[in-house]
N, C-alpha and C positions, 0 to 999 in steps of 0.2 A: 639693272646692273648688279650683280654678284658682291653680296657684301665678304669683306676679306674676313677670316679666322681673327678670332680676337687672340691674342698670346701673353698679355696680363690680362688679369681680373682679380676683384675680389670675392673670394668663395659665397656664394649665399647659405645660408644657416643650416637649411634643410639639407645640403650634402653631406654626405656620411662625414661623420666623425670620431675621432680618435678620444675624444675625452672634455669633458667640460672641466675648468678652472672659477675655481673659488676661493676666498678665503676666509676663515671661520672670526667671528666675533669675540673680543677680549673686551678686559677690563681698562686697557688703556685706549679706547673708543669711545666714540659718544655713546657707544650700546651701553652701557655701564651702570645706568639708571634700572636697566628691566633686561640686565646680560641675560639671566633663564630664559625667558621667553625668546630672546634672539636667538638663542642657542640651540631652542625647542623648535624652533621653524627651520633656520639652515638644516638640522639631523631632517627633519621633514622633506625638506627637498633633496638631500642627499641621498635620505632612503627611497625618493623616486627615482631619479635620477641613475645609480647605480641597478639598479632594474634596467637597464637599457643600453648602458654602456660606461668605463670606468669613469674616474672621477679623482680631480689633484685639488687635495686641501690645502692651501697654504696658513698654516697657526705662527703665532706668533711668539717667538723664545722663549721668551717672559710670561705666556700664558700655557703652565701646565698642568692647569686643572681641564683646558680647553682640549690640550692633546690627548689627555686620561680618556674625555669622552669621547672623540674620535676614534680613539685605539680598541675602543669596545666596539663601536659598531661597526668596527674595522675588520675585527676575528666574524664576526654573523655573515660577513659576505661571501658568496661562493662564486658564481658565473663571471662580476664584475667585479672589480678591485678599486679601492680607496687608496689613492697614493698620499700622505701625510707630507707636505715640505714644512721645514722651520723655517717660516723668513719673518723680518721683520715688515709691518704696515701698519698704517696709520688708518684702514677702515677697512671697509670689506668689498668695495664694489667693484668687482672683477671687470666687469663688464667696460668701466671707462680708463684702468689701466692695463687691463689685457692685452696681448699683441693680437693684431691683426691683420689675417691668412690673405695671400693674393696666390695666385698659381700663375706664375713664368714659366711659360713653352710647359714643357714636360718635370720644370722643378715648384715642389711649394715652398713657399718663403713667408716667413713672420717677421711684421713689420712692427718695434717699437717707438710709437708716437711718442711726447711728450705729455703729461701729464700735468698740469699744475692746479687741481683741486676745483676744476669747474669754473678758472677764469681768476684763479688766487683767493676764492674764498675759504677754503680751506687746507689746512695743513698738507702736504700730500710729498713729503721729500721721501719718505721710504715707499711707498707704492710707486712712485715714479721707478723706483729701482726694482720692482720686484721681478719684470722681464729679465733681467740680465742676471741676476739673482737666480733664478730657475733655469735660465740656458746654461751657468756657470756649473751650477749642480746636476745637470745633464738631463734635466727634466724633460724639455724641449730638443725636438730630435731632429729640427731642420733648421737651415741658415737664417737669423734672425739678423736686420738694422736695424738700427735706433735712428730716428730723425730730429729735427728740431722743431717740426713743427706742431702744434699743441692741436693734439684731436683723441675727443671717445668715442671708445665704441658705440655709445648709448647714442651720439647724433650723427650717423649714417645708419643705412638703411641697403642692402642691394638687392639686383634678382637674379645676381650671379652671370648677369650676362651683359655687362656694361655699362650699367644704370646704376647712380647713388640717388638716392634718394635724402634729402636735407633740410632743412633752411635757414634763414637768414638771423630768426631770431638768437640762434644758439652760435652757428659759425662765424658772426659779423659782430659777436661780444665784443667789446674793446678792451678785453685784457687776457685775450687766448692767445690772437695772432694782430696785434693791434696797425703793425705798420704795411700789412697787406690787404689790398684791394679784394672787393668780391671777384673781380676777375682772374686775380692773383690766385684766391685760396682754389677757387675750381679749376685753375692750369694744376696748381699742385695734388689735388685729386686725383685727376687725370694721371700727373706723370707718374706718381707712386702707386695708386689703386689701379691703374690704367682702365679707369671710366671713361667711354666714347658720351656718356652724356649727364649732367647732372642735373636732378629733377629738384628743383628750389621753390618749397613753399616760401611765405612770407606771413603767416597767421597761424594761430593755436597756441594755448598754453593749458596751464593746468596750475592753481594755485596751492601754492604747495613746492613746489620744483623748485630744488636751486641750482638748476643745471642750463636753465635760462632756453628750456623748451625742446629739451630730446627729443630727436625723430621716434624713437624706442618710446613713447609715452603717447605719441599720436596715431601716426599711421607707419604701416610694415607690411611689406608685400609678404603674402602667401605663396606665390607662385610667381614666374614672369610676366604673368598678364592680369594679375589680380592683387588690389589693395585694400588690405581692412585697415579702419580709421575709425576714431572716437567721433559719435553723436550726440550732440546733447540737443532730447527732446523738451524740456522744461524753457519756454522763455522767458523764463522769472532769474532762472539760471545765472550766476556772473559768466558763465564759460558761451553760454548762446553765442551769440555774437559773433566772437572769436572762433569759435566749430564753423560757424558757418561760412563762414568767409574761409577758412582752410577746406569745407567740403569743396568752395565752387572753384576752388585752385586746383582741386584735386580734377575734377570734371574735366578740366581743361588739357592735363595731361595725355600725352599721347605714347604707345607702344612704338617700339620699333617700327613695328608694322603700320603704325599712322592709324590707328583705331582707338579708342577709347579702352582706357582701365577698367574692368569689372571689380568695382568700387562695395566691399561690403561692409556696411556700418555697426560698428560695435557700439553696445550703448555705456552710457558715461553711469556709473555708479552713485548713488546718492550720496551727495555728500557725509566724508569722514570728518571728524575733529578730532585734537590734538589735546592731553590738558597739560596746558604748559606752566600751571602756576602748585597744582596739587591738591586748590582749596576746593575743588570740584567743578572748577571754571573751564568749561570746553571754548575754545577762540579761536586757535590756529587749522584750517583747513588742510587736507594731509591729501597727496596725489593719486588719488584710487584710479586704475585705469587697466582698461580690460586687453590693449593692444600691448602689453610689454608682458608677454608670450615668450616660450620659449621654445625653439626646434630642436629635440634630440633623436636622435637614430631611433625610427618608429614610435613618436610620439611627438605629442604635442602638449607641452604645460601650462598652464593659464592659470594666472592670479585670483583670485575670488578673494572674495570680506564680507563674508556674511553677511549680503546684500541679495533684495530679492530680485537683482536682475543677473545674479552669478549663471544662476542655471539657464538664463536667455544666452548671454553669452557663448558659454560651452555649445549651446548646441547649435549655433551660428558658425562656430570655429569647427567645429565636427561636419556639419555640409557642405562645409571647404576641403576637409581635409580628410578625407574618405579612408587613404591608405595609411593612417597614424591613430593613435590612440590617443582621444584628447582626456588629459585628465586634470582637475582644478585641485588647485594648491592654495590653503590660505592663510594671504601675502598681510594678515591685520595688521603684524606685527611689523612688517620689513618697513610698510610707507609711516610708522611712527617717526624714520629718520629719513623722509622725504624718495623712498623709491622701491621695486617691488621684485619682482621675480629677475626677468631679464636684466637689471642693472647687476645683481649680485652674481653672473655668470657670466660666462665669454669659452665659446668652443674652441676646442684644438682639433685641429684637423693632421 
């Protein structure tokens, strides 16, 4: 039987794109402890990033020591352009209040979710706003709605061609969408992503996370018929277990085509620490993870921390991704506030 054209979707990553959205670290964030260094890493990904295609900063009004340094490395750029917005936000992670591109028939459309800080843990009443905020200033160039229902970027996953990928830990939180059923949130996928199928783990985490187990921190398809996914070979490991039981969910998943996913396993990084007290006391475990990648216009960006399984990584992700330029960016600094490369971006298409 001939399957029919699909006429929504949501874009998958790897399609060309128009410009990735961020927003730069200030002093009225939790950055605010070691702002240099956060600062020192965003220009770092910015200056990859703009290599490849442009890039919309959003800084914050109140912080104009932070726009002085954007505006310098703003004049160094030729091929690709830094567009500077002043909005207000309460943090920087693009990626979970970003909007999010679906393509209707022949129109693309940005869709703004709700935001509310990963389930009400934290502050999030100006990033909620920052979509409307950036369509208003004309940032954004295509029809944008706002929804009410509470979803990030960072936990869906597509292959652009029907398929969300998710699961239960992060979207079944009881204080995102509390009074809707698991059947309920996957019709609403469906009607607004227009997903013909959603692929729901039920295992994996990462300690560390407060985002209560982003797809964007597990596993993320490369291709439509291919998924890399965090392994953890150590079974001393607290994470063992928990990997493994999301690898045999994974196994079990089927293509379109009723075949098995060509499943590649990323390895899980040696344990990070956190010092959360100053007296030299390392305690808090911090979410190092090699699958929150990111897809930009011939290239491919991957997180590293100076771990000696960076360079296995890369070059796992590089035997995937033959026609892109994988290059490692190190995220040491980003997962000090629990998340890494991919959370602090989100494409425009």
């Amino acid at each position: 039987m001939r399957r029919m054209p699909i006429t929504r979707r949501m874009k998958a990553e790897w399609e060309t794109q128009r410009a990735v959205l961020m927003a730069f670290p200030h002093t009225q964030s939790d950055w605010v402890d070691y702002i240099q260094e956060a600062r020192e890493n965003f220009l770092h990904i910015i200056a990859h990033i703009v290599r490849f295609e442009d890039i919309i900063v959003c800084v914050d009004p109140r912080d104009t020591e932070g726009k002085k340094i954007l505006e310098k490395l703003q004049k160094s750029q030729n091929k690709f352009q830094i567009q500077i917005v002043e909005v207000r936000s309460n943090d920087t992670w693009a990626r979970d209040f970003g909007p999010i591109s679906i393509q209707d028939g022949k129109v693309l459309k940005m869709l703004d979710f709700t935001f509310n800080g990963w389930g009400l843990k934290f502050e999030a009443t100006d990033d909620n706003q920052i979509n409307a905020r950036l369509l208003k200033a004309g940032v954004f160039k295509h029809e944008m709605q706002s929804l009410p229902f509470v979803l990030e970027g960072g936990s869906i996953d597509t292959d652009g061609q029907g398929r969300i990928l998710t699961n239960t830990q992060c979207l079944l939180s009881p204080h995102r969408n509390p009074y809707l059923s698991q059947f309920q949130i996957e019709q609403t996928l469906k009607n607004t992503l227009g997903a013909e199928e959603v692929l729901w783990l039920h295992s994996g985490y990462l300690q560390g996370d407060d985002t209560d187990s982003h797809i964007d921190t597990l596993a993320r398809f490369l291709n439509p018929t291919t998924i890399a996914y965090v392994k953890c070979e150590d079974k001393n490991d607290e994470h063992y277990e928990e990997l493994e039981k999301m690898e045999a969910e994974l196994l079990e998943l089927k293509t379109p085509a009723g075949k098995p996913y060509n499943l590649i396993a990323l390895p899980l990084p040696d344990a990070k620490y956190a010092n959360n007290g100053g007296d030299g006391a390392f305690s808090e475990r911090l979410p190092a993870t090699y699958a929150n990648f990111l897809f930009i216009n011939n290239a491919l960006l991957v997180p590293t921390y100076g771990d000696k399984k960076d360079n296995q990584a890369l070059e796992i992700l590089q035997s995937q991704c033959l026609d892109r330029e994988v290059i490692g960016i190190d995220c040491s600094t980003l997962i000090r506030q629990h998340g890494s490369l991919h959370c602090v971006t989100m494409q425009i298409y």
